[in-house]
Phi, psi and omega in degrees: 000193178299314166324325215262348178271293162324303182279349173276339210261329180258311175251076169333166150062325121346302199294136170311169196232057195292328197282015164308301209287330168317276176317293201288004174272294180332298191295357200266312157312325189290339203272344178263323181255022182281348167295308211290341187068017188322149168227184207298317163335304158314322137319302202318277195343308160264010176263358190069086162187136183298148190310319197285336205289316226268318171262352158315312196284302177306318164293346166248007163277294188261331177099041166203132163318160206274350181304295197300332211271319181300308185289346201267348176289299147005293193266339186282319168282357154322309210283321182276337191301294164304310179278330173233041157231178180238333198316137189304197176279309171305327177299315187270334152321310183277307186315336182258031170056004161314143197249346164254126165267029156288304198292287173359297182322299180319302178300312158326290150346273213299325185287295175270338164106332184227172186266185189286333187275339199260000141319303161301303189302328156304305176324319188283298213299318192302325189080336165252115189284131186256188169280339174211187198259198175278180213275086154316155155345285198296316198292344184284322192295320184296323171268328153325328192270305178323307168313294182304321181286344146329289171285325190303314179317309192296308177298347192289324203271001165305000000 
């Protein structure tokens, strides 16, 4: 709550640190339930802790809310999906539970900077599969935030 926040705010770097482990329950639930469309209230739910607490910890452990930590798995098994399958684009929308492959695209898009077939298609040409494609929007965004949140640990622990 707000004390806790109030007392970090005066002794940085001071506060105990239960929300590593908070996080690593989270990610450890998304690598299980991410088929599932889980959403974030859901996670809350099984970690006992509120949806808003659960992306407060989380944007401050990694530097992204716990929603981009859910979606980025998501896409990341797109990525795999896409570089070592043949199952068509609409197939691997449902198999990763999108109930539109339309909508699939999008998000897919929006994420990786390219659509899911010119992924592949990349993928095929390079002959080498990376973990991720080249940097989207969401992916830009994602690793600035990660970054920053990096130094700022780092200027804390000087």
């Amino acid at each position: 709550g707000w004390v806790a926040r109030a007392l970090e705010a005066q002794h940085p770097g001071d506060a105990p640190v239960p929300e590593s482990t908070l996080v690593q329950r989270l990610e450890a639930l998304i690598e299980a339930h991410f088929l599932e469309h889980w959403q974030v209230a859901d996670y809350a739910r099984a970690l006992s802790v509120s949806p808003t607490h659960l992306s407060r910890v989380a944007r401050a452990a990694t530097g992204v809310s716990a929603l981009r930590l859910i979606e980025a798995r998501l896409m990341r098994e797109a990525r795999r999906n896409l570089a070592y399958t043949h199952l068509g684009v609409a197939t691997i929308a449902y198999t990763l539970g999108y109930a539109d492959p339309a909508y699939f695209t999008r998000a897919f898009t929006r994420d990786a900077g390219l659509s899911p077939r010119s992924f592949r298609a990349q993928v095929s040409a390079s002959g080498v599969v990376s973990g991720t494609a080249p940097a989207g929007p969401g992916q830009r965004r994602m690793r600035a935030k990660a970054s920053n949140s990096q130094r700022r640990a780092a200027s804390s622990s000087v």
